[in-house]
Structure formats: structure tokens, C-alpha cells
N, CA, C and O atoms as CSV, one atom per row, in Angstrom:
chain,resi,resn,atom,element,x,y,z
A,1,UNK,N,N,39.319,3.275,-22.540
A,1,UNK,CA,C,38.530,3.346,-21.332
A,1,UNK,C,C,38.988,2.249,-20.374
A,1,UNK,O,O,39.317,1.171,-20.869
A,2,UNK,N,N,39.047,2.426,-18.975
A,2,UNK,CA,C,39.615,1.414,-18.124
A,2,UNK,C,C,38.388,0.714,-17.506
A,2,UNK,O,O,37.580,1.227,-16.733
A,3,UNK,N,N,38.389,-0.430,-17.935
A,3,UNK,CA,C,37.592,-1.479,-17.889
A,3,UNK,C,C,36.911,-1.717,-16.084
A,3,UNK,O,O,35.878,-2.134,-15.560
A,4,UNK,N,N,38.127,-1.201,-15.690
A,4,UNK,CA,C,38.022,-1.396,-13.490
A,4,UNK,C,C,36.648,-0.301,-13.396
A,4,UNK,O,O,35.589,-0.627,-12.859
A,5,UNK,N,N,36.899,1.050,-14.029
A,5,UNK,CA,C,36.132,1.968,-13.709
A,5,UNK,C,C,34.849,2.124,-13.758
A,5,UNK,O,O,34.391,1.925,-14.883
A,6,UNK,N,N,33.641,2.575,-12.482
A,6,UNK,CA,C,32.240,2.353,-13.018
A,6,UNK,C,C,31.817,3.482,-13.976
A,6,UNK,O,O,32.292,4.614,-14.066
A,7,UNK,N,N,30.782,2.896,-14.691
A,7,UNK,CA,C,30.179,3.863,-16.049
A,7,UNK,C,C,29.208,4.406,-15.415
A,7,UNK,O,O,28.278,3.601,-15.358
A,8,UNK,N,N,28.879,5.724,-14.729
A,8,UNK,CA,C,27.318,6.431,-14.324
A,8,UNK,C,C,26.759,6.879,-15.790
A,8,UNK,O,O,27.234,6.857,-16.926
A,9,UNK,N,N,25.873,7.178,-15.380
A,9,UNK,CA,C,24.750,7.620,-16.491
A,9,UNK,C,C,24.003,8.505,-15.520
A,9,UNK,O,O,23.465,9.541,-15.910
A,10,UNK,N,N,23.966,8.126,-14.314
A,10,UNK,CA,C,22.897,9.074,-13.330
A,10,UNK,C,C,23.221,10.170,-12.893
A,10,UNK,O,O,22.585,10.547,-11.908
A,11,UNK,N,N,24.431,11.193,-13.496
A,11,UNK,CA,C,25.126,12.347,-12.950
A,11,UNK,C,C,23.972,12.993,-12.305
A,11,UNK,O,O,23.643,13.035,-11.119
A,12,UNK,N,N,23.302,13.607,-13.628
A,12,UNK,CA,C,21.756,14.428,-13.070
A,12,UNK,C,C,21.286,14.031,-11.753
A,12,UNK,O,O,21.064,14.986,-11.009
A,13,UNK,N,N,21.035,12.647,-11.170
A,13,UNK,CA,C,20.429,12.554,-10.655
A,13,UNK,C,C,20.479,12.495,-8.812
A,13,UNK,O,O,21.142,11.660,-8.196
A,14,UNK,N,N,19.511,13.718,-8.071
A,14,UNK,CA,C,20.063,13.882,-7.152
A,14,UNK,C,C,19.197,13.316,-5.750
A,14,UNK,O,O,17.968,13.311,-5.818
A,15,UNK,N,N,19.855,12.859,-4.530
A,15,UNK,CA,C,19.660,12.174,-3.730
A,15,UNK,C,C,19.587,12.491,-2.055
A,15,UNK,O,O,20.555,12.196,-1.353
A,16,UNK,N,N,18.340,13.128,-1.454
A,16,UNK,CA,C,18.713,13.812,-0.106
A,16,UNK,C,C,18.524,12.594,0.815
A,16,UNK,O,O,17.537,11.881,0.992
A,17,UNK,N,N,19.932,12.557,1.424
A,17,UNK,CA,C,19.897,11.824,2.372
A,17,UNK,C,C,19.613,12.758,4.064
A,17,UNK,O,O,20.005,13.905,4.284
A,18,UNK,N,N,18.988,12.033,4.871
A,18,UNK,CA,C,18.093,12.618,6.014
A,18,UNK,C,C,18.434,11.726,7.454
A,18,UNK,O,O,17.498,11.179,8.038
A,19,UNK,N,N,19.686,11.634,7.922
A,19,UNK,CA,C,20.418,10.923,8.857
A,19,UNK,C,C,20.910,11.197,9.876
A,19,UNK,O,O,21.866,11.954,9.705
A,20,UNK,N,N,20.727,10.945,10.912
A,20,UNK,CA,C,21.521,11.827,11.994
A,20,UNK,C,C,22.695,11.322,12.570
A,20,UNK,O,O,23.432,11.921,13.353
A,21,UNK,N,N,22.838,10.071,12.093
A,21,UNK,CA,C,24.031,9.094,12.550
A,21,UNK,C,C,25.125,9.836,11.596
A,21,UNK,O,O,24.589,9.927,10.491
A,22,UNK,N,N,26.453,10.415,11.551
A,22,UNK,CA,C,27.644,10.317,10.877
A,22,UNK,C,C,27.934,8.956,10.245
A,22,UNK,O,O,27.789,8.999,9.023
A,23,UNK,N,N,28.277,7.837,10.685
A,23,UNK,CA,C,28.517,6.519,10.274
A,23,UNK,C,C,27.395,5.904,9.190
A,23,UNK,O,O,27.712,5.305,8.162
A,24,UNK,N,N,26.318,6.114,9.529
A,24,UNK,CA,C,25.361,5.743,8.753
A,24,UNK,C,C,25.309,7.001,7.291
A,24,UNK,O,O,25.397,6.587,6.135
A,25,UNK,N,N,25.214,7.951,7.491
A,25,UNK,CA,C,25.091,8.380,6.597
A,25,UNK,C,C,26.007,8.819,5.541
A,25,UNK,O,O,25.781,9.509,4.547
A,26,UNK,N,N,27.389,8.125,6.082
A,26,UNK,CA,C,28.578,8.493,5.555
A,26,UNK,C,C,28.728,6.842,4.568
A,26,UNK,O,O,29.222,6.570,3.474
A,27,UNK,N,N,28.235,6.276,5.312
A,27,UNK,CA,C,28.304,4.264,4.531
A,27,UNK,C,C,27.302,5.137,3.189
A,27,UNK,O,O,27.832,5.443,2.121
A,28,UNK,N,N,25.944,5.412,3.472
A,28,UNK,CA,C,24.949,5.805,2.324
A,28,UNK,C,C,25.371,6.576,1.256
A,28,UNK,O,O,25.147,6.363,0.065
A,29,UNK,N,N,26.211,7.798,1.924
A,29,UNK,CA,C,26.519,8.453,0.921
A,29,UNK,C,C,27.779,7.900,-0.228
A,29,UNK,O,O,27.965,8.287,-1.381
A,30,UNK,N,N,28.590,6.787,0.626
A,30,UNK,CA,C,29.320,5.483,-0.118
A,30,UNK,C,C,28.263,5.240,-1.500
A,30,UNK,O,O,28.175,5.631,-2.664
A,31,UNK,N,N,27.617,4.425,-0.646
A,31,UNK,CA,C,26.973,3.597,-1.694
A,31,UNK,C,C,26.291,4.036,-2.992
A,31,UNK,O,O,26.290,3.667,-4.166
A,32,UNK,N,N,25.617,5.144,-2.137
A,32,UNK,CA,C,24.579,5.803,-3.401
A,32,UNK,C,C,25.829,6.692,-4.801
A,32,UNK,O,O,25.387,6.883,-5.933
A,33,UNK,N,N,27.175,7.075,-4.464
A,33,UNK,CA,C,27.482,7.695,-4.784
A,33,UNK,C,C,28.410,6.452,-5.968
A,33,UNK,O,O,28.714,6.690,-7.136
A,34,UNK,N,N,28.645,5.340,-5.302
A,34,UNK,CA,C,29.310,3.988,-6.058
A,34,UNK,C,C,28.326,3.872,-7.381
A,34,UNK,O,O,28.783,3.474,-8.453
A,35,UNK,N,N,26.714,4.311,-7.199
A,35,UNK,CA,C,25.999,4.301,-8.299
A,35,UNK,C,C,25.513,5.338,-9.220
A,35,UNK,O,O,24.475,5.363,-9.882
A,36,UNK,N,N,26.624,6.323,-9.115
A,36,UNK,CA,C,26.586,7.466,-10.484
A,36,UNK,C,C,25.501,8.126,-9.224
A,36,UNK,O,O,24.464,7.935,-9.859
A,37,UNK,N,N,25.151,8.581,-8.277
A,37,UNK,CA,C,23.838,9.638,-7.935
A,37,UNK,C,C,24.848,10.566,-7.038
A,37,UNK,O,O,25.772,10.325,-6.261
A,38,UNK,N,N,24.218,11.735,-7.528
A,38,UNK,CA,C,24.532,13.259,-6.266
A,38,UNK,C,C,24.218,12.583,-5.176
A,38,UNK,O,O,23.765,11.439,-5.150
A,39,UNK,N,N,24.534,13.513,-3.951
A,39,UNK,CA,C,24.400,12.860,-2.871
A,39,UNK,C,C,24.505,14.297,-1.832
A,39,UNK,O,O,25.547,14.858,-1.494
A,40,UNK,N,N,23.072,14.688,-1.449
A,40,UNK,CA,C,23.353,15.934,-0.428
A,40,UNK,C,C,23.350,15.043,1.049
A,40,UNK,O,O,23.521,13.824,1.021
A,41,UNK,N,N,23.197,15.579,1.976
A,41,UNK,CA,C,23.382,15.076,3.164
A,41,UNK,C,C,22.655,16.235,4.463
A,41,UNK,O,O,23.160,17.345,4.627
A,42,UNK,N,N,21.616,15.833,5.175
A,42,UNK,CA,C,21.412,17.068,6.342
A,42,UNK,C,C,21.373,15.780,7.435
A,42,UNK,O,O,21.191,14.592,7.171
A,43,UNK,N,N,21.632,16.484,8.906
A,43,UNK,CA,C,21.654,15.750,10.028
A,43,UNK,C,C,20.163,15.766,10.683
A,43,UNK,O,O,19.748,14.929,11.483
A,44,UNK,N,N,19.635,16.586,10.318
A,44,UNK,CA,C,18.115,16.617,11.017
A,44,UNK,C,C,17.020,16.815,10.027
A,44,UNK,O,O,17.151,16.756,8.804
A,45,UNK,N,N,15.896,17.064,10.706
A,45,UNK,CA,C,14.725,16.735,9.746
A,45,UNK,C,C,14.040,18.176,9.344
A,45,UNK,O,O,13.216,18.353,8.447
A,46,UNK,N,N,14.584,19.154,10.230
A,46,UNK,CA,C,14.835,20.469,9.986
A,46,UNK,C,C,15.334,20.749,8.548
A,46,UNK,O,O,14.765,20.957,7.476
A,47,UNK,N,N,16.703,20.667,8.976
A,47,UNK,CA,C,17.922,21.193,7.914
A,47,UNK,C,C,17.269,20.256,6.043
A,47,UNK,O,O,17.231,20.817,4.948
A,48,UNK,N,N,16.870,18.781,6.357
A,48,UNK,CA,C,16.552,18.161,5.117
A,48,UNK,C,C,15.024,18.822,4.688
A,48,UNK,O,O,14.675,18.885,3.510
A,49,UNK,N,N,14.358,19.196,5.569
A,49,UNK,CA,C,13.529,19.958,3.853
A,49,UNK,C,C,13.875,21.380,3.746
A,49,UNK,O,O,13.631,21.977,2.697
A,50,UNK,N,N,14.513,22.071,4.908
A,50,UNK,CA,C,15.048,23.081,3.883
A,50,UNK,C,C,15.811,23.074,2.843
A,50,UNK,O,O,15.682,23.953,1.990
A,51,UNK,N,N,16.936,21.878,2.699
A,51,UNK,CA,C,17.366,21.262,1.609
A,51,UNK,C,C,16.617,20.878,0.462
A,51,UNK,O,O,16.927,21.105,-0.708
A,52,UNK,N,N,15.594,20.271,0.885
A,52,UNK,CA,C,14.937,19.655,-0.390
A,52,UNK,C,C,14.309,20.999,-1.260
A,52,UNK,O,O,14.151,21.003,-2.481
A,53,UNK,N,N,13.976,22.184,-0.298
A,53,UNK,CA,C,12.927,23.201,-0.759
A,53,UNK,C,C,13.924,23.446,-1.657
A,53,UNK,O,O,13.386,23.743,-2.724
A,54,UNK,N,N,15.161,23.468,-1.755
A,54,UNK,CA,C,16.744,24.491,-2.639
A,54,UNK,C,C,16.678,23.433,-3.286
A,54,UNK,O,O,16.644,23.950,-4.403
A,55,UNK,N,N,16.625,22.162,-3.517
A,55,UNK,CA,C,18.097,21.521,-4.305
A,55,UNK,C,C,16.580,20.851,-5.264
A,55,UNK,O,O,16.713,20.744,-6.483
A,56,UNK,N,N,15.178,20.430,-4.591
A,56,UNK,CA,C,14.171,20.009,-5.718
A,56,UNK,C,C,15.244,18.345,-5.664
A,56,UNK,O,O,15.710,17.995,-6.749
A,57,UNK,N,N,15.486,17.645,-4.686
A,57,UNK,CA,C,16.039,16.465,-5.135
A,57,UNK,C,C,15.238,15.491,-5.971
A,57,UNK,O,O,14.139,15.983,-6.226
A,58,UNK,N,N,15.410,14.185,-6.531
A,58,UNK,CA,C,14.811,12.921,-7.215
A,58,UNK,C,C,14.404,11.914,-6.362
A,58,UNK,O,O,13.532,11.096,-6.654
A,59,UNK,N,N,15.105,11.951,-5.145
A,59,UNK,CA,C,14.480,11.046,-4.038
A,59,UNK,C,C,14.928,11.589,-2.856
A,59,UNK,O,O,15.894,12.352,-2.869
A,60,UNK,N,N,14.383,11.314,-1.876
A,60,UNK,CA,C,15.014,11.610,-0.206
A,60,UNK,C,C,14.575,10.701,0.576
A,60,UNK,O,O,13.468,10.287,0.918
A,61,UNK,N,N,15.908,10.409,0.853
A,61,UNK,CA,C,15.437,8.753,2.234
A,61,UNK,C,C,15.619,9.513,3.389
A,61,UNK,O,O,16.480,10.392,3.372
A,62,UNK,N,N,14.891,9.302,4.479
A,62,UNK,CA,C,14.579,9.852,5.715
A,62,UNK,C,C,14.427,8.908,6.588
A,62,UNK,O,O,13.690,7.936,6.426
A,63,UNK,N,N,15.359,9.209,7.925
A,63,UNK,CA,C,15.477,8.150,8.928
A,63,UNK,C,C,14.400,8.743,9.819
A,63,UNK,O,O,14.246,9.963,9.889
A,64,UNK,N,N,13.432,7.624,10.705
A,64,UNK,CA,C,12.653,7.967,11.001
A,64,UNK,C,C,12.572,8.984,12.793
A,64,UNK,O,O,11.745,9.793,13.211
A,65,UNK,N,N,13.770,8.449,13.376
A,65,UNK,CA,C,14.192,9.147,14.926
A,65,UNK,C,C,15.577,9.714,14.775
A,65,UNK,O,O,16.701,9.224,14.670
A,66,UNK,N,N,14.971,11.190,14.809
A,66,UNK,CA,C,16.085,12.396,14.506
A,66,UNK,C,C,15.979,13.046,15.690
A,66,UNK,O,O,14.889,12.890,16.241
A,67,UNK,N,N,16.858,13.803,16.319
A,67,UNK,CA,C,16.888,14.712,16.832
A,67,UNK,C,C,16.272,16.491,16.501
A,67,UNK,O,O,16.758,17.259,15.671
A,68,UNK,N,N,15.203,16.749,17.350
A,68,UNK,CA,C,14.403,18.023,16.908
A,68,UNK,C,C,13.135,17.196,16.198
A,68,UNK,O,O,12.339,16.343,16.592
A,69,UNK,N,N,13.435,18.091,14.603
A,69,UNK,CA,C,12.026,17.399,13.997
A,69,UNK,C,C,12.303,15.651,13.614
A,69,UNK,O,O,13.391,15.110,13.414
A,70,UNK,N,N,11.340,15.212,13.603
A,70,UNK,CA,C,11.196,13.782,13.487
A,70,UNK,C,C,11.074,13.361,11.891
A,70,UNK,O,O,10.123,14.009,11.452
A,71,UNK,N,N,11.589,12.621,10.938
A,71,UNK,CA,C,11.032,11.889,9.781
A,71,UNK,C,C,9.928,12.018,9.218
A,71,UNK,O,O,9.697,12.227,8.027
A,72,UNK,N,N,9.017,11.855,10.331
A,72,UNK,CA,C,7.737,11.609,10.201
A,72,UNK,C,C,7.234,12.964,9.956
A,72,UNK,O,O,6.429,13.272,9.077
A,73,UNK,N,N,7.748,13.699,10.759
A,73,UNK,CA,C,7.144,15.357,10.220
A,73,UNK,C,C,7.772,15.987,9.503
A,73,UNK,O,O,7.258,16.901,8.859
A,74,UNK,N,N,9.362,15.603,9.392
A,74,UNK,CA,C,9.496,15.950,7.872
A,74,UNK,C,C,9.102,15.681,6.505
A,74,UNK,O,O,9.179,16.421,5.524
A,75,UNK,N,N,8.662,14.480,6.606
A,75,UNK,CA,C,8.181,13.706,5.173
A,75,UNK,C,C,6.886,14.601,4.767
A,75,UNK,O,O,6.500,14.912,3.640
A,76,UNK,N,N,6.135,15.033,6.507
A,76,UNK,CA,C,4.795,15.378,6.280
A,76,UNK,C,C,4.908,16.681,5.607
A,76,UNK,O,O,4.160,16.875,4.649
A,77,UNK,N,N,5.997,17.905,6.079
A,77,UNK,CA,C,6.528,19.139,5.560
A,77,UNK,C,C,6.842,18.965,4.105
A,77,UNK,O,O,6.415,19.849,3.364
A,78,UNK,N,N,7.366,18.195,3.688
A,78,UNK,CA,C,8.161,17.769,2.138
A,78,UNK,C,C,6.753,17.895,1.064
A,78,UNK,O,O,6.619,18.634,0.089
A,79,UNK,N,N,5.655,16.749,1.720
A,79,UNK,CA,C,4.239,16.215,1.114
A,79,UNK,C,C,3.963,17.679,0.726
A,79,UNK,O,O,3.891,18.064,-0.441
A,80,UNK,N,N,3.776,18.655,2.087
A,80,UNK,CA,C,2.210,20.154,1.879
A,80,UNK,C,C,3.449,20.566,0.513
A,80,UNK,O,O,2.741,20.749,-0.477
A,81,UNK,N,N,4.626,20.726,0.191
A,81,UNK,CA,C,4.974,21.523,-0.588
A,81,UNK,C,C,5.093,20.945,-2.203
A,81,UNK,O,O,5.574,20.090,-2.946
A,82,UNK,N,N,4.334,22.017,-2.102
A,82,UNK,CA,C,3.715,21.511,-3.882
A,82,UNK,C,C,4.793,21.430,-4.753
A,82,UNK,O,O,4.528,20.975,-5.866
A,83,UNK,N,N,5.997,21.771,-4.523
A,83,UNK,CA,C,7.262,21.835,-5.647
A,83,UNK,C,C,7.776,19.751,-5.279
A,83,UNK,O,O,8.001,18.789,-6.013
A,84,UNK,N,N,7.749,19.934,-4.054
A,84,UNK,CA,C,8.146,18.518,-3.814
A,84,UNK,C,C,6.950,17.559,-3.088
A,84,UNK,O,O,7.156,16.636,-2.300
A,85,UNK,N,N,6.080,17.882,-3.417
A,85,UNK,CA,C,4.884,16.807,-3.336
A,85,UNK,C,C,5.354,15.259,-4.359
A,85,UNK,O,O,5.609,14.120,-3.966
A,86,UNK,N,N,5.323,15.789,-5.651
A,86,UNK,CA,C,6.132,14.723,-6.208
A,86,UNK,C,C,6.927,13.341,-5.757
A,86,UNK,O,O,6.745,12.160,-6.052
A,87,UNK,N,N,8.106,14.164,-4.723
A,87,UNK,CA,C,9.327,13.767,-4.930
A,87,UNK,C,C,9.412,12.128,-4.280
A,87,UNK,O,O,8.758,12.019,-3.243
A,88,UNK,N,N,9.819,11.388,-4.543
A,88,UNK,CA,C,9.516,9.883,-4.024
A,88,UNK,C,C,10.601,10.013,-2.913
A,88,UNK,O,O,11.779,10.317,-3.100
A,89,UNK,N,N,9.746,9.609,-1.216
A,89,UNK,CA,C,10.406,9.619,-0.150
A,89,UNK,C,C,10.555,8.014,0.245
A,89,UNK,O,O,9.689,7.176,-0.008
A,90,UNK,N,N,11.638,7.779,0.820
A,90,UNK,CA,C,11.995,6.068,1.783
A,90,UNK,C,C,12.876,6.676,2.621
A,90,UNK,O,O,13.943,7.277,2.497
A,91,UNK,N,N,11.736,6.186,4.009
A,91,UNK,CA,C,12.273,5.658,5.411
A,91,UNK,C,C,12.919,4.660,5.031
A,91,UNK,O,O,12.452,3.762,4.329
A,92,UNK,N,N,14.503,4.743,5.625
A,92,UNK,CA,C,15.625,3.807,5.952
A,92,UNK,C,C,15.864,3.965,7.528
A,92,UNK,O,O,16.523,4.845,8.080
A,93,UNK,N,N,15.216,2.970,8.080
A,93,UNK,CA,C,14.951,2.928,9.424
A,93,UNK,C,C,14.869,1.487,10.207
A,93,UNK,O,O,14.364,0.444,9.790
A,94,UNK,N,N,15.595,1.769,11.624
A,94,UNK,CA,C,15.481,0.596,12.638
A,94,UNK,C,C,14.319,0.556,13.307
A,94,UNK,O,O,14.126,-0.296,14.174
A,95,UNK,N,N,13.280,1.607,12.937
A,95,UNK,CA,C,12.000,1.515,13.711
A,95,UNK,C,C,10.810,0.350,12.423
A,95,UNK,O,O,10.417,0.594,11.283
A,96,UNK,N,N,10.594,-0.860,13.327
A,96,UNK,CA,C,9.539,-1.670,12.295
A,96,UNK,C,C,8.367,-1.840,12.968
A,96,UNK,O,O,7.671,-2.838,12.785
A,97,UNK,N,N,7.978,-0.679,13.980
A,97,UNK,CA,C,6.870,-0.890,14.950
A,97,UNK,C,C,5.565,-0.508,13.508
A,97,UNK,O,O,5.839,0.527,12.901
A,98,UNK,N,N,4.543,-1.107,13.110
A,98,UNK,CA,C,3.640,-1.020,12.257
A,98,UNK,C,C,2.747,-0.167,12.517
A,98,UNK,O,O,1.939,-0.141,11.588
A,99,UNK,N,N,2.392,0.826,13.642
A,99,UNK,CA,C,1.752,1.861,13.834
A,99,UNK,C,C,2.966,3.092,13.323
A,99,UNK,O,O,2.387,4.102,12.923
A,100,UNK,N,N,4.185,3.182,13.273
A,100,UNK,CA,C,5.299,3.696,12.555
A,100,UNK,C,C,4.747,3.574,11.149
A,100,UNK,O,O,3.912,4.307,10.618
A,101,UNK,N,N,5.331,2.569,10.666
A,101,UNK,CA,C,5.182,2.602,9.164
A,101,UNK,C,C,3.591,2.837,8.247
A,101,UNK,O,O,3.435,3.397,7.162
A,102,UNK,N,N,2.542,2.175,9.151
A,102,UNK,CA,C,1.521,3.290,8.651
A,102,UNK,C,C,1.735,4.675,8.503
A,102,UNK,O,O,1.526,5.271,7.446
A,103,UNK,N,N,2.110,5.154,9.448
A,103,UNK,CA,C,2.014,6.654,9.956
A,103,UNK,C,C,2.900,7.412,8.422
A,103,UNK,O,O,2.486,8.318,7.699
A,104,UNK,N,N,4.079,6.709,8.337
A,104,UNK,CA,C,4.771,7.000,6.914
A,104,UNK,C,C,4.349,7.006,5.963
A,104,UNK,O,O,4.437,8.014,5.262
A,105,UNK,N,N,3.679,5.824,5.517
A,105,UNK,CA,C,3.300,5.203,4.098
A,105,UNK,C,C,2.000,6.545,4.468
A,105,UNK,O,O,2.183,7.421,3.623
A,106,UNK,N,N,1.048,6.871,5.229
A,106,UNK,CA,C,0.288,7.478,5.219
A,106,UNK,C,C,0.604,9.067,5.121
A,106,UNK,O,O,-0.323,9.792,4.759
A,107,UNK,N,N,1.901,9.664,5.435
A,107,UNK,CA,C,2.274,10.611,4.983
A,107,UNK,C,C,2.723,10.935,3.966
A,107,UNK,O,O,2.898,12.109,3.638
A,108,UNK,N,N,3.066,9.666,3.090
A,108,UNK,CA,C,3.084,10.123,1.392
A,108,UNK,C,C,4.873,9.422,1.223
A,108,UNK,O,O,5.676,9.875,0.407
A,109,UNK,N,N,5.082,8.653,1.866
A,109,UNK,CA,C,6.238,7.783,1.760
A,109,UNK,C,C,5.755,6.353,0.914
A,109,UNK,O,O,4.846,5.548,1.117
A,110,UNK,N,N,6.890,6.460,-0.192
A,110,UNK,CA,C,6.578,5.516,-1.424
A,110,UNK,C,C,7.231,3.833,-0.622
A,110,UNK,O,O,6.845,2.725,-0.993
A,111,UNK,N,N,8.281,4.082,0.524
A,111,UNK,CA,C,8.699,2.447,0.925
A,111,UNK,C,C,9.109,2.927,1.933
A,111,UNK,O,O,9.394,4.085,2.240
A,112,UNK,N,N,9.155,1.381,2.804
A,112,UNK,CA,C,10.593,1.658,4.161
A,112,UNK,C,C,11.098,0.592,4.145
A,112,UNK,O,O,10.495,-0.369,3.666
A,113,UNK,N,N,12.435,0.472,4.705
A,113,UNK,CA,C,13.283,-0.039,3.929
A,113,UNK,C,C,14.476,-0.483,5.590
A,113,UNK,O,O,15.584,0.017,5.783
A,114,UNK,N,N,13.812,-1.452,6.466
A,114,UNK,CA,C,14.484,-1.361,7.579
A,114,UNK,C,C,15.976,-1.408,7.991
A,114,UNK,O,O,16.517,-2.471,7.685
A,115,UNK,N,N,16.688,-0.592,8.552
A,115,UNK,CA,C,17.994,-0.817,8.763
A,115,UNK,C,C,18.217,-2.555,9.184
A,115,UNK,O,O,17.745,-3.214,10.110
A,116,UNK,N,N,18.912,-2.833,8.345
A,116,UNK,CA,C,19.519,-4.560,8.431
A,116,UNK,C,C,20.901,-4.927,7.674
A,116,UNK,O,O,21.707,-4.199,7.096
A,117,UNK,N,N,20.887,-5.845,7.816
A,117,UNK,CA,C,22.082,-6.779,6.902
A,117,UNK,C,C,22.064,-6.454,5.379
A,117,UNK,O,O,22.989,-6.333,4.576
A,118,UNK,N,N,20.480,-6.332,5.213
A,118,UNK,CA,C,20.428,-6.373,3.550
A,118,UNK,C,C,19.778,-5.000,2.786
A,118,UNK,O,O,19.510,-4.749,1.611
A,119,UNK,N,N,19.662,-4.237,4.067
A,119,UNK,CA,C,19.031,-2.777,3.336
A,119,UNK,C,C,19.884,-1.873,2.401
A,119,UNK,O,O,19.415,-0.768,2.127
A,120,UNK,N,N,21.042,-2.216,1.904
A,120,UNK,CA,C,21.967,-1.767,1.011
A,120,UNK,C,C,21.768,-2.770,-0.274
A,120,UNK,O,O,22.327,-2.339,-1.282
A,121,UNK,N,N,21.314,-3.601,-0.386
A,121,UNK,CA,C,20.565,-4.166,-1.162
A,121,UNK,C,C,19.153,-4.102,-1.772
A,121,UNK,O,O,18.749,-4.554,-2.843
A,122,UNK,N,N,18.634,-3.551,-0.991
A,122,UNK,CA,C,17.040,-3.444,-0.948
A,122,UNK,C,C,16.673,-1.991,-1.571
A,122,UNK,O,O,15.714,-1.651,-2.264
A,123,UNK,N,N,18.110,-1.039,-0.929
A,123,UNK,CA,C,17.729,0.102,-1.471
A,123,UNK,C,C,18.289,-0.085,-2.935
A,123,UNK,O,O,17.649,0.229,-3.939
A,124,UNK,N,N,19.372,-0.552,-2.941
A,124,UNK,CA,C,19.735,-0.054,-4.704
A,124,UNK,C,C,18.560,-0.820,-5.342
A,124,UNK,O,O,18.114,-0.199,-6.307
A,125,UNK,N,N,17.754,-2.288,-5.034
A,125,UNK,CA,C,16.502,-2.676,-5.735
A,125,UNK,C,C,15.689,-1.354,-6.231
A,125,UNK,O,O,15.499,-0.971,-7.386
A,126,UNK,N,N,15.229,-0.720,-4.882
A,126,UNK,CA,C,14.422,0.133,-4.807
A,126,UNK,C,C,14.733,1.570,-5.851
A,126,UNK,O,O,13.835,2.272,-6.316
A,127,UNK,N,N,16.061,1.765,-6.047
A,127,UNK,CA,C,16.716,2.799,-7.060
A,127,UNK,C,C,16.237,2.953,-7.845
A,127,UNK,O,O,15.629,3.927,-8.286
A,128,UNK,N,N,16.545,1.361,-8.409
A,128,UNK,CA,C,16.135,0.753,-10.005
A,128,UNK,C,C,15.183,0.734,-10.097
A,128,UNK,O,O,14.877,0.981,-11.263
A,129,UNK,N,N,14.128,0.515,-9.310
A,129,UNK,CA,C,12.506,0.078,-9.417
A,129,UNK,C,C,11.907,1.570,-9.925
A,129,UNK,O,O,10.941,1.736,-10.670
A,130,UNK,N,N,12.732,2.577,-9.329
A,130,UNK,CA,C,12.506,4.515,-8.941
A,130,UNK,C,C,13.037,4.668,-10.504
A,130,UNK,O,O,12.661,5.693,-11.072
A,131,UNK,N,N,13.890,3.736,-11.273
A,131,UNK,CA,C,14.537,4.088,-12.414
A,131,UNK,C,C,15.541,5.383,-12.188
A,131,UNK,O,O,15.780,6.133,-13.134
A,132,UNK,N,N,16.071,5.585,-10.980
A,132,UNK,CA,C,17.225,6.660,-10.454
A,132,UNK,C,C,18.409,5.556,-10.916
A,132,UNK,O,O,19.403,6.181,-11.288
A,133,UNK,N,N,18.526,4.646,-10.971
A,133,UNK,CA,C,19.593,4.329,-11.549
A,133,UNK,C,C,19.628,3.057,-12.342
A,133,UNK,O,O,18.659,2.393,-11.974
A,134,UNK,N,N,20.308,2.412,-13.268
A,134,UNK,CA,C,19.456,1.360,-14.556
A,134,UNK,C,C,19.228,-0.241,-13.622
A,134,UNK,O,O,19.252,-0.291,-12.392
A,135,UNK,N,N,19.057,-1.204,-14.344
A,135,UNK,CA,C,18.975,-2.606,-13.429
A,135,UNK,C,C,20.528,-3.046,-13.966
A,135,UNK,O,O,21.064,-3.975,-13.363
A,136,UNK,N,N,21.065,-2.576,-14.782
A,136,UNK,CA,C,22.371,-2.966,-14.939
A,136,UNK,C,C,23.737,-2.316,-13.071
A,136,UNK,O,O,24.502,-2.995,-12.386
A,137,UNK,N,N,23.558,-1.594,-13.038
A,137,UNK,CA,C,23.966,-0.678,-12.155
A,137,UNK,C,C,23.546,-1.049,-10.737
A,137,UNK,O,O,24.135,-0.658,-9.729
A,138,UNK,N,N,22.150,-2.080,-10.757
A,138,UNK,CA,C,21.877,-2.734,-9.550
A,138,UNK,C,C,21.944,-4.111,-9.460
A,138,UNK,O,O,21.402,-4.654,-8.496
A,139,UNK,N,N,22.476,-4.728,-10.241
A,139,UNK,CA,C,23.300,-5.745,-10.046
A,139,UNK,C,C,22.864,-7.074,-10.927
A,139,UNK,O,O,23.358,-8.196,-11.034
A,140,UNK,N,N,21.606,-6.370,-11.558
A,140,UNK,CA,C,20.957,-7.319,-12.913
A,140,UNK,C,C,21.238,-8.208,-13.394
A,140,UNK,O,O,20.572,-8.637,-14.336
């Protein structure tokens, strides 16, 4: 076995990302994918729960200002459906206005997780905390 190479364990485990930026969601799908997880991808808030309704993901991070439907009403669409009521949602977002993040956490969003310096940090915390991927794998 080559010692350079990373070990996943998280094949199973799958990840809707909800971004409308290319750049941004192309760094995410980097990262998340550096840690053994699937990795779907929609540009709007539309296209990501019709995604989620097909694919039943393990988590979906949702940016909160999309073009068309908004985060916020997608998360709320994701919540009414009883297959993915479950599913643990995080806003990864530059919006930290606190009438925002109520509005989330109150639609059934488990964190938010503000676009910064260290939110590629914060999220793989947050992975591990989700147990989507081990504390070895997040930097333990």
C-alpha cells in the first residue's frame, strides 16, 4: 500500500453541495472529496432539492443567496419532505446578518458555517462531529 495515498472509509457517504459560485463550489467539491465523501453538485436552490429528492444525500450544505430559489427556501422545501426531513443541512455562507441565521437554524438547519479564512476547517470539524467522516480524517 502507498503510504502518500489517503485511506477513505466514507465511499457510501454522500454530500449535496448547493452553490452558485463555480469557484466556490469547485474548491468544496476539492475538499469534501480529499475526505473519502461523494460529492453531487446543483447551481441553484431549485435544481438542489430536486437532487436531494433522487440521490436521499447524508448532508447538504446550502449557500444562502442563490439565484431563483433562495437557501432559505430550499432548506425549507428539503424540511416538508418526509424522506429528507432527516437529512442534516449547513449554510456555508457570507451572509452573518442574525435575522438570516435565525431564519435557517429555524428552518431546520443543524449549523452555519460563514464563508472565511477558516470555514474549510470548520466544516471538516463539523463532518466529524456529523460522524460523515472519522476525527482521524479531520485532522485529530
Amino acid at each position: 500500500m502507498d503510504s502518500d495515498k489517503p485511506v477513505y472509509h466514507n465511499e457510501s457517504k454522500t454530500v449535496l453541495v448547493v452553490e452558485d459560485s463555480p469557484v466556490q463550489a469547485f474548491a468544496m467539491i476539492q475538499l469534501l472529496e480529499q475526505h473519502g465523501l461523494n460529492v453531487l453538485c446543483a447551481a441553484d436552490g431549485m435544481t438542489g432539492v430536486a437532487i436531494a429528492q433522487k440521490s436521499n444525500p447524508d448532508l447538504i450544505i446550502l449557500d444562502i443567496q442563490m439565484p431563483g430559489m433562495d437557501g432559505l427556501e430550499a432548506c425549507h422545501l428539503i424540511k416538508q419532505d418526509p424522506t429528507l426531513e432527516n437529512v442534516p443541512v449547513i449554510f456555508l455562507t457570507a451572509h452573518s446578518e442574525p435575522e438570516k441565521l435565525r431564519q435557517g437554524l429555524g428552518e431546520g438547519a443543524v449549523d452555519f458555517i460563514p464563508k472565511d479564512a477558516f470555514s474549510d476547517l470548520v466544516l471538516v470539524r463539523t463532518l466529524a462531529e456529523l460522524e460523515l467522516i472519522s476525527d482521524e480524517e479531520a485532522g485529530e
